[in-house]
Structures are given as C-alpha cells and as structure tokens.
C-alpha positions in Angstrom: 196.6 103.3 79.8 195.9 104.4 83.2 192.7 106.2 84.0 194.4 108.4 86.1 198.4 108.7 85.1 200.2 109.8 87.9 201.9 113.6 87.7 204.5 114.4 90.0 204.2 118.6 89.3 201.1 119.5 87.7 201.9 121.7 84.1 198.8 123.1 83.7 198.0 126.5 85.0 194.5 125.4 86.5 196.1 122.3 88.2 198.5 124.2 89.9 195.9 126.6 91.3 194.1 123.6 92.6 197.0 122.0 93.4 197.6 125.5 96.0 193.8 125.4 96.9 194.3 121.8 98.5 197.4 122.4 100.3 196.3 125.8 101.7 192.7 124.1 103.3 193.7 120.9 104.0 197.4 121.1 104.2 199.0 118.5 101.9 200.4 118.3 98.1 198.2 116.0 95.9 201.1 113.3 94.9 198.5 112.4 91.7 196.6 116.2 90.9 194.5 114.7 88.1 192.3 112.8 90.6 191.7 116.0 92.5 191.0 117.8 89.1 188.2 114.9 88.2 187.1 115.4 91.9 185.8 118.8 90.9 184.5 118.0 87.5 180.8 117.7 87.3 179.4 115.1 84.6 177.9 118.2 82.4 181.3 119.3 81.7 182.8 115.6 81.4 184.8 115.4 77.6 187.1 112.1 78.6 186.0 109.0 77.9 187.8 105.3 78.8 186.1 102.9 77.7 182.1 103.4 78.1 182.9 105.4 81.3 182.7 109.5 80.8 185.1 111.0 83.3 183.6 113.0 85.7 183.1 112.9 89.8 180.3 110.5 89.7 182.2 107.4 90.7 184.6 109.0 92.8 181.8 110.3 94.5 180.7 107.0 95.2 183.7 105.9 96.8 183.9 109.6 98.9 180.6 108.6 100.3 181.8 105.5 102.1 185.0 106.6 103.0 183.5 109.7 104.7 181.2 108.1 106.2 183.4 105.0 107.7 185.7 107.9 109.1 183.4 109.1 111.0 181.8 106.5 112.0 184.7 105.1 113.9 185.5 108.9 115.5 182.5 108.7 116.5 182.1 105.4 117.8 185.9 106.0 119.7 184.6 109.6 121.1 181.0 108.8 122.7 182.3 105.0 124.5 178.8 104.7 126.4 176.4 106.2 124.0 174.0 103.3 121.7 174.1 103.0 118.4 170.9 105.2 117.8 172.3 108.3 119.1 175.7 107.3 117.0 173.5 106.7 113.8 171.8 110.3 113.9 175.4 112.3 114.8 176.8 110.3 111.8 173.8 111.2 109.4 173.7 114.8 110.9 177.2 115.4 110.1 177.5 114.0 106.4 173.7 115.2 105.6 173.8 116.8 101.7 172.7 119.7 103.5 175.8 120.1 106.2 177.8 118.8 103.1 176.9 121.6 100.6 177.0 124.4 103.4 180.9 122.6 104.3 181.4 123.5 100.1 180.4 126.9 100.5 182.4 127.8 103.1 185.3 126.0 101.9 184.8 127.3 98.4 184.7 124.9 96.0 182.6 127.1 94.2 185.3 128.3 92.6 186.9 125.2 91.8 183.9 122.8 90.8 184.0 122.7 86.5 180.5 122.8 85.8 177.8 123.8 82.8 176.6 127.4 83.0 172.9 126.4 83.8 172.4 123.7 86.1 169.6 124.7 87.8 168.2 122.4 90.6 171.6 120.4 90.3 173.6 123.2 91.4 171.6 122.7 94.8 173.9 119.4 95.4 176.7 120.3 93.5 179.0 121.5 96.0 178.0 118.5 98.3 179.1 115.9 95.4 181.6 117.3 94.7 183.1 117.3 98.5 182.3 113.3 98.8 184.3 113.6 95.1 187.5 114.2 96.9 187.2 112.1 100.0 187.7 109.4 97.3 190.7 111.2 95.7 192.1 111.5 98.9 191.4 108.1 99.4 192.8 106.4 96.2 196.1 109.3 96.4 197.2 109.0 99.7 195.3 105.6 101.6 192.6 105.7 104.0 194.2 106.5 106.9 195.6 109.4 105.6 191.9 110.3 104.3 190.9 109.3 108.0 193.2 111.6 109.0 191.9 114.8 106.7 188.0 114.0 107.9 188.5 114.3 111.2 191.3 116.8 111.7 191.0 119.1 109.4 187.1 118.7 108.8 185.5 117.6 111.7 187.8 118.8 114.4 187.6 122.1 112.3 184.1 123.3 111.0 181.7 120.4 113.0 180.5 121.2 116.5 179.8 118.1 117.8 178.3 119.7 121.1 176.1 121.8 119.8 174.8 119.1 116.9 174.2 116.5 120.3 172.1 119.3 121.8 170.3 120.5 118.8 167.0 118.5 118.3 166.6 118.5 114.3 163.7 115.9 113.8 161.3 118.7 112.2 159.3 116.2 110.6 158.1 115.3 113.7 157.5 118.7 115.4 155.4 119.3 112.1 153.3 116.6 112.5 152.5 117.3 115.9 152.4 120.9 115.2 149.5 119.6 112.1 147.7 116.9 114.5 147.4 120.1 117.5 145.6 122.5 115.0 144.0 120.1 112.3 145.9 120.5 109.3 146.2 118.2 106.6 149.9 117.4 105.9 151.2 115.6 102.9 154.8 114.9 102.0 154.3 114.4 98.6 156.9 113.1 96.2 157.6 115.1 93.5 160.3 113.7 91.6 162.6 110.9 91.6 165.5 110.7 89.4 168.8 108.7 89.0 170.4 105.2 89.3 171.4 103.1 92.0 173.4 105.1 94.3 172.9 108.2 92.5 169.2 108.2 93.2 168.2 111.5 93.8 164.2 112.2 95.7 162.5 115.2 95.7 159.6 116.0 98.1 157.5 119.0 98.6 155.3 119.5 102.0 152.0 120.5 101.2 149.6 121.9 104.5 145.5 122.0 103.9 146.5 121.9 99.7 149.2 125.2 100.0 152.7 124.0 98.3 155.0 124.7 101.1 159.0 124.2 101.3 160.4 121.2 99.2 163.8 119.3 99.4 166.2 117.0 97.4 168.3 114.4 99.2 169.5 110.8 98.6 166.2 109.5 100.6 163.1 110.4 100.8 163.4 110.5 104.8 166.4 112.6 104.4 164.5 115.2 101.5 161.4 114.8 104.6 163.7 116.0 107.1 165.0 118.9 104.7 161.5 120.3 103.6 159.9 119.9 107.1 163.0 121.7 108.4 162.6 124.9 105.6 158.7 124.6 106.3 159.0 125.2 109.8 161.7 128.2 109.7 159.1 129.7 107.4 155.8 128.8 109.6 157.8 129.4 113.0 161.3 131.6 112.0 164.7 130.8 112.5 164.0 129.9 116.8 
C-alpha cells in the first residue's frame, strides 16, 4: 500500500477546506491532498502508522528544508551575479531563518490549518515554521521541483521577502552585544540550556545571561542560529526596537 494513495477530489470536509486554503495563497489544486493534509499534521496528533514510521510532517519536513533552501539558493545565486558567496550565504540563512519562517506561518495562517495537541508549549514556538518546510516537500513530491521552485520564489519570495531591505539590514546582534559587553564591562554568557532531538531534528536552546541576570533566550536548529535569536530579543529589550 502506498503511503500516500493519490485522491483526485478530496471527500473529506477538512481536505477540501485545505484543499481551498492552498489554491487561494498559492494558486494551485493539490493533484494528491493527503500529502498537503500530513504537511500540517504535527507528530503529537500523528494516529497512522506504516510500518515503524508514525505519520506526521517530520520527514516531510526534512525534505521541505532542502528543497527550500536549494530554491533559493539558485534565485539567489541568478539575482546578485557579482556578489561572493558570503554575502549569498547570510541572504539565504536570513530568508529561511525559523524565525522569518514562523513569522511567513503567521501571516499566511497556517495556524488554522496546522493539526496539533492542545498544549504544546515551547513547541508551538517552531510549529508554524515546521510545518511551512512540511509543504515545500509536498509540493515537491506532488507537483516536481521546478514547480516547487516555482511556488518559492513567486509566490513566497517575490511576495512577502524584501530582499533590499534584508541586504541593508545589519542583523549580526551577537556581535553588537559583545561589543556593547566588552565597551561597558559586562560579563556575557550564552549559555546552553537545552538540547533536544535527533539528527536533523536537533533542536538548541540558549539563554543570554549579562553579569548573572537571565536575559532573552532562543530555540533554533543551531546553536549560532538560537545565538543570533536571543542576542537579537536581548538587544530590543536593552536598546528598543531602533
């Protein structure tokens, strides 16, 4: 048996609302709607089993997460001809951050969508964000990767990313905080809190701490990326939003 039999109408009175949801933001029909519906179905909710494998977005997610981040990597690398591969690496990790990928969630509202356990607590954090690399891969296994190529940067990057203003904004706040503690003698620790999951999955989570105070802390795939995160919530809250 297939682990995802294809559909060519979806039946079910949830599919066919997420069936409408995914042709009104990205305008296209899911040919297969049960990898779009596995797309949005957090592991805490996961019932299906094949094999040893419980169905949820996990390993779709895994495959979202290259695709996504191949796409862009070739825009990228086709709209900035003269620019080295530094300044291509940051615009890349800028765009498909978890943070710029939860806030792209929100706004596109897969809140409503995501199938999820009532109380998730710090998960729900990097929910939305999974969940978005989730259906890069559906995309990807439904339609090809040039069609999922196609989606990214059309209808996502084209759309909600402002590559100008993201060249011209300098977000290295780990940085500016340690120069910022090395000016006025503070003693600043990026201290590991937690680290949690598998391979791929591996989830950090780091706290800043300034002369033994418990600032701002962060979760992210890395620990420079959950750095970057805390150190960025640490300085809006020592310097504001400028």
């Amino acid at each position: 048996m297939a682990l995802f039999p294809q559909l060519s109408q979806p039946k079910d009175p949830q599919d066919k609302e997420l069936y409408l949801y995914i042709h009104n933001i990205f305008g296209f029909y899911p040919k297969n709607i049960n990898l779009y519906r596995v797309a949005f179905t957090h592991k805490s909710v996961a019932a299906e089993t094949v094999g040893n494998y419980h169905v949820s977005n996990e390993r779709m997610e895994y495959l979202g997460d290259t695709v996504l981040s191949t796409a862009v990597a070739d825009y990228l690398f086709h709209t900035y001809p003269t620019q080295p591969e530094g300044f291509l690496t940051e615009m890349r990790s800028r765009i498909v951050s978890r943070v710029s990928l939860n806030k792209l969630s929100q706004k596109l509202g897969f809140d409503e969508y995501i199938r999820h356990a009532p109380d998730m607590g710090n998960n729900a954090r990097s929910m939305g964000g999974n969940a978005f690399e989730a259906l890069m891969g559906a995309i990807y296994l439904d339609r090809g990767f040039d069609f999922a190529k196609k989606i990214i940067i059309e209808r996502i990057v084209k759309v909600h990313i402002d590559l100008e203003e993201l060249q011209n904004t300098d977000v290295n706040f780990k940085s500016k905080l340690l120069e910022w503690s090395q000016k006025n003698k503070k003693k600043l620790v990026f201290q590991l809190l937690d680290e949690s999951g598998e391979s791929h999955k591996k989830q950090y989570h780091v706290q800043i701490v300034i002369d033994g105070t418990s600032y701002s802390d962060a979760y992210d795939r890395s620990i420079r990326g959950a750095e970057q995160l805390a150190a960025e919530k640490t300085c809006k809250t020592l310097f504001g939003e400028g």
